[in-house]
N, C-alpha and C positions, 0 to 999 in steps of 0.2 A: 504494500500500500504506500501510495507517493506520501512525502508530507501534508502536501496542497488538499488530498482526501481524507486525510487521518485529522487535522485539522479540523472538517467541514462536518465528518462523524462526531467528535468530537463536542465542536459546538451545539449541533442535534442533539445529541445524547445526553448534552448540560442542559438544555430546554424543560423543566418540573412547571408543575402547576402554580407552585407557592413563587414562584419568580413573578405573579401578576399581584399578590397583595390584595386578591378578592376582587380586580378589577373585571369584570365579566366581558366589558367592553374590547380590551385590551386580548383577553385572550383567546376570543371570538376572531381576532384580527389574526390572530399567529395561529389558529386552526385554518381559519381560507388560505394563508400563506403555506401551511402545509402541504395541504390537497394541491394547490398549483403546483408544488415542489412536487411532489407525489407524480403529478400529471406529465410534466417534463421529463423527469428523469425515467418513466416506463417507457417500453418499447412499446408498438401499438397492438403488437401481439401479448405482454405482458399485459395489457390492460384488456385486452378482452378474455384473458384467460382468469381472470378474478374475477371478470362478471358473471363468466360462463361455469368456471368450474372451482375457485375461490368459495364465494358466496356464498351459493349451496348449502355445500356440505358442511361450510363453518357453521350454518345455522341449523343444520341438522345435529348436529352436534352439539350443541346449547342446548336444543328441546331437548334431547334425547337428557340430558342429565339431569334437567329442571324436569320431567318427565318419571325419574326415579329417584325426586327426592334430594340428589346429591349436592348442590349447591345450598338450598336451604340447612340442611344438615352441619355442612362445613361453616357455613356463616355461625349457625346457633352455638358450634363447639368454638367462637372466638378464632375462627381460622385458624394458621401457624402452617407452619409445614407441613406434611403431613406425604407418608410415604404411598403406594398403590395399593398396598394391600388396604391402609387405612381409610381411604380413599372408599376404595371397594367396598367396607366396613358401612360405607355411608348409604349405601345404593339399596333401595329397596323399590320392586323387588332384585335381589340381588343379582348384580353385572358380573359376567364373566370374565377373569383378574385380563385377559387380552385383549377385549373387546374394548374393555374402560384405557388400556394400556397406550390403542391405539389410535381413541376419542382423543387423550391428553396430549400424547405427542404434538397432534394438530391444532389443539388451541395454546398450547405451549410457542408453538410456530409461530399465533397469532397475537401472542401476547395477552389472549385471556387468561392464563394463569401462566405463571413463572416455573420454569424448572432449575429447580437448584442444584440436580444430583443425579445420580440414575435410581431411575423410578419415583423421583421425590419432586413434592412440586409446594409452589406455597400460592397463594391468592392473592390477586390482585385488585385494587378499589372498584373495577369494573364486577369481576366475579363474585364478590365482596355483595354486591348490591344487587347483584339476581338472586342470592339467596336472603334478603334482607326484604321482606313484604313489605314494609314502610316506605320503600321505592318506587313500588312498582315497576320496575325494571323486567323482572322477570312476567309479569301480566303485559306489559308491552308487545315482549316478546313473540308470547303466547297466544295472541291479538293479530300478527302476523300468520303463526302457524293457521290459526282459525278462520282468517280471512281477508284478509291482506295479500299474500303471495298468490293465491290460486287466483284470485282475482286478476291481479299484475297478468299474472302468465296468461290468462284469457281475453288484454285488452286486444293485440297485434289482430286476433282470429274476427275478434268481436269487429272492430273499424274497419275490417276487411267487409266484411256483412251489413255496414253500414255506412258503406262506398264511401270510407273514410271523411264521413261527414262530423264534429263539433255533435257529441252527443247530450239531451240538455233533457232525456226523458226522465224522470225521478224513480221510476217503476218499473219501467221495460229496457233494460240498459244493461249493460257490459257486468255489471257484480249479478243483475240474476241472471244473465246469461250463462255466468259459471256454475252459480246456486244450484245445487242438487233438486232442491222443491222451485225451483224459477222464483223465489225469495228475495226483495229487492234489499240491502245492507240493514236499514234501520227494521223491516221485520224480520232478518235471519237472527238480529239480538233479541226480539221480543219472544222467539221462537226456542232460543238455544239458550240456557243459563251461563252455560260455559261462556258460551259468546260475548254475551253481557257483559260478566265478570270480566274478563279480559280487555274487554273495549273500555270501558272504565275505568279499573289499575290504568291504564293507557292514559286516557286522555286526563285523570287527576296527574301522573306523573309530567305529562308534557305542559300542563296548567303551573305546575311545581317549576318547571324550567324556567318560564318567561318569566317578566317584571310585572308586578303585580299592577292592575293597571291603577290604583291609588298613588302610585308613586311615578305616572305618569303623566298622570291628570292630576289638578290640583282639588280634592272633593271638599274642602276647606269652603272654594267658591259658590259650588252647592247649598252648601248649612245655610250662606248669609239669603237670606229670602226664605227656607225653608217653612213651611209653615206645618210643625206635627201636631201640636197639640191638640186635634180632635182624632187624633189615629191615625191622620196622611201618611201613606207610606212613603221613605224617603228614597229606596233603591228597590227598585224588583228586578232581580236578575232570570230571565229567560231561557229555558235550557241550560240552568247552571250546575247541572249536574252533580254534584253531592256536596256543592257550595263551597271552595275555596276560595272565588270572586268573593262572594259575598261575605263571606269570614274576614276577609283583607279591609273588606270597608266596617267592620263592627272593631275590628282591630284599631285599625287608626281613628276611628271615633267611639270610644267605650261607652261614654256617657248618651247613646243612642235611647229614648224610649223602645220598651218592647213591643214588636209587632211594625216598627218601624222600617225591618228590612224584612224581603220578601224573596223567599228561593222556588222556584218552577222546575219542575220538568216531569215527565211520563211515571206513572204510579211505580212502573220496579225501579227507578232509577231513583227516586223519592225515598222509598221502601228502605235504602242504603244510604243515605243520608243521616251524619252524624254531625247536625251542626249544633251553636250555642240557642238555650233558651229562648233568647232575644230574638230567633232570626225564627221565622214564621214559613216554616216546608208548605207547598201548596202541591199538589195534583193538578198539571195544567199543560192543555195542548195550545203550542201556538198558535196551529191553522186554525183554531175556534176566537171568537169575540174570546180579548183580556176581562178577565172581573173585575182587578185590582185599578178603580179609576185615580186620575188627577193624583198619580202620585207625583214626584220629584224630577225623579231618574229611571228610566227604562234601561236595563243595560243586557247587552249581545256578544258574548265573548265566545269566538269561532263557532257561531251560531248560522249565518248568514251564507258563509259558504259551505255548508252540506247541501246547498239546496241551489238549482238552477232557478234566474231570472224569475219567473210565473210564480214559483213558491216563497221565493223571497219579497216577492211584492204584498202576496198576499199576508203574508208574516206580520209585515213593516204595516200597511194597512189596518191588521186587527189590532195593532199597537198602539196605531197614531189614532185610532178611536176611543181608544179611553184617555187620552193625554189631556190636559190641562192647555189650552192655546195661552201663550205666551208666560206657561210656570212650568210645566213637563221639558224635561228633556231626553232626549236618545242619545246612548254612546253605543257605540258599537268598535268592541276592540276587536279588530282582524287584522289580516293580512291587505297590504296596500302595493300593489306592487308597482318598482320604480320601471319608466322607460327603457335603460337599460341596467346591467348589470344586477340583475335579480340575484338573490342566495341560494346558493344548494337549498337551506331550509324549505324555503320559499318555494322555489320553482317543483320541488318533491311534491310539496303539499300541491299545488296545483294540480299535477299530473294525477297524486293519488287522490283529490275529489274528484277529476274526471272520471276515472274507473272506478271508482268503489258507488260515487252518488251522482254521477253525469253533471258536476256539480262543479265550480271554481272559484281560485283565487279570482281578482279585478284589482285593473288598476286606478286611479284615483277617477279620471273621466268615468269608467263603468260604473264605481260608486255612486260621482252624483249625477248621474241620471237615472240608478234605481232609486236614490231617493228623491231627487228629484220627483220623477214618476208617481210617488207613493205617497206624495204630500208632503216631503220635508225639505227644508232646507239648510246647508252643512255650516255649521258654524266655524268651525277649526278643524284639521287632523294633528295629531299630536301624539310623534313619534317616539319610542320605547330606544333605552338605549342599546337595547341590541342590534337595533334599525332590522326587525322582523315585523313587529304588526305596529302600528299604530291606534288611537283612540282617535274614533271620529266623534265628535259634537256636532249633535242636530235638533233640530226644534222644527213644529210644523210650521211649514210655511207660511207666510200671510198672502192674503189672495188681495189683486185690485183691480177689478173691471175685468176679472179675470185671466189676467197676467201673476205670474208671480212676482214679484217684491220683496227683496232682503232686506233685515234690518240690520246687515251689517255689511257693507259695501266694501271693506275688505275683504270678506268669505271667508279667511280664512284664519284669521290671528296672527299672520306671520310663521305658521307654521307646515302652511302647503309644502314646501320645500326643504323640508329640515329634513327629509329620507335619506 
């Protein structure tokens, strides 16, 4: 090895996570710089052979031991070292000492667990954390094996069948195409418990990832004018799923009356909901008239895009009919995406609402003209510093001789362009 490469290993190799100080920003920057680096230095046959035949089997190999038990096991016994037979020890039902021999080699390869020795391996913060249910890492996972990949693999056949047309049906589309029962996404979870669970650990852990959008938005603004004292509700979150949204806002405002926040979504999803006292779970489909009138804040976090154009209107409509004209507000935190240079994050997610819900990201223009469309008009977007989704501010529109009419002729606070 020259100097000039032993060097540039070298410097890689010093690259730790604590060299960013908790700055998320920072080491979101030195992850894209990796992947480019990554992208460069493959040969073009190296990089189709990790898509083709890498991939795979790396994640067949995760399931299979999350499957028997084994990483949960190793997590609970405080990790450490731990040889194959002990390893083995862990597997129920029990793996055959060759089988598991020649799982580990491979994520050893991968860097999901370390090998210290022969036959000795120790754990890593990644492996560490699929067996750690408070992650949801391993539910992630699992959410794939259930319906994520099969799907993937059936978009190429499906757009072919669909004279590679922008599919945008919510029901007769590419995920129940694969569907064994022709099941479209959101009833293969009302149908499958497993499914459920899995899609849930998922999307709390991926909720866990982002910045909470309190600390995006300034909800401080909200309180002044707040009017609670006859019961107004001050936040109702929509599809918020077993309420981590809404916990972020009872968090930074403790001194909330109860019944003053309001968490929504589908009775089994409800069912698993373990929020504070304060925070008032309801049973509640969007596509129906809202109950909860003239509250504060309406708030949509990765709600908007499960759903193609037609259904997002209608959403946003049954919304903006119980709103308070000129005291309700709509935030909607999603994904915004930029003209150019979109994120892996980003652009994944796009692709994967395409195939799983005929469904997509949008860029700022597609924004406001479904709200536009739906009766509102965009106050601000106000971008997260991961620069992934933003917080849109909107309020109904006001009408005049039946034109629309802003009451804010900037549109946008100065933060249109902070992507």
């Amino acid at each position: 090895m020259s100097t000039q490469t032993q060097s540039i290993v070298s410097a890689l190799d010093a690259v730790q996570p604590d060299l960013f100080g908790g700055n998320e920003v920072e080491r979101l920057q030195v992850r894209a710089a990796a992947r480019r680096l990554l992208a460069r230095v493959e040969t073009p046959y190296e990089r189709a052979w990790g898509f083709c035949f890498e991939h795979p089997v790396v994640f067949s190999a995760l399931q299979t031991c999350i499957d028997v038990g084994l990483w949960k096991a190793w997590t609970s016994a405080e990790g450490g070292e731990k040889t194959l037979d002990e390893l083995v020890s862990f597997t129920k039902p029990v793996v055959e000492t060759n089988l598991l021999r020649r799982l580990f080699r491979l994520l050893a390869a991968f860097n999901v667990v370390e090998e210290t020795g022969q036959e000795k391996f120790k754990p890593t913060p990644f492996s560490l954390a699929i067996g750690e249910p408070s992650t949801k890492v391993a539910a992630s996972l699992e959410a794939a094996t259930h319906q994520y990949i099969r799907s993937a693999h059936n978009l190429p056949s499906f757009l072919a069948k669909n004279f590679y047309k922008e599919p945008v049906d919510a029901n007769a589309n590419n995920y129940s195409d694969s569907d064994p029962d022709g099941l479209n996404f959101f009833g293969r979870l009302q149908k499958s418990p497993e499914c459920l669970e899995a899609f849930t650990g998922h999307m709390e852990a991926w909720t866990m990832w982002k910045t909470p959008w309190v600390n995006v938005y300034d909800t401080n603004k909200l309180l002044d004018g707040a009017d609670l004292s006859d019961g107004s509700p001050f936040v109702v979150d929509l599809g918020g799923n077993t309420g981590i949204d809404i916990s972020h806002v009872l968090k930074k405002h403790p001194d909330l009356p109860a019944g003053s926040l309001v968490l929504q979504d589908l009775p089994e999803v409800i069912a698993r909901a373990n929020v504070d006292e304060k925070i008032t779970a309801m049973v509640h489909d969007f596509f129906l008239p809202q109950p909860v009138k003239g509250g504060r804040a309406y708030f949509l976090h990765a709600v908007l895009h499960d759903w193609p154009y037609d259904k997002s209107k209608q959403l946003l409509e049954n919304t903006r009919d119980a709103m308070k004209k000129g005291y309700s507000k709509l935030f909607i935190y999603d994904i915004v995406l930029p003209p150019t240079g979109a994120s892996i994050s980003q652009t994944t997610m796009d692709v994967n609402m395409m195939q799983l819900l005929s469904a997509a990201e949008r860029t700022q223009a597609e924004w406001e003209k479904l709200l536009n469309d739906s009766g509102f008009e965009i106050l601000g977007f106000w971008p997260d510093p991961q620069q992934y989704e933003m917080v849109i501010e909107a309020q109904i529109r006001e009408e005049k001789n039946g034109d629309a009419v802003t009451n804010d002729p900037a549109h946008t606070n100065g933060h249109t362009k902070g992507h």
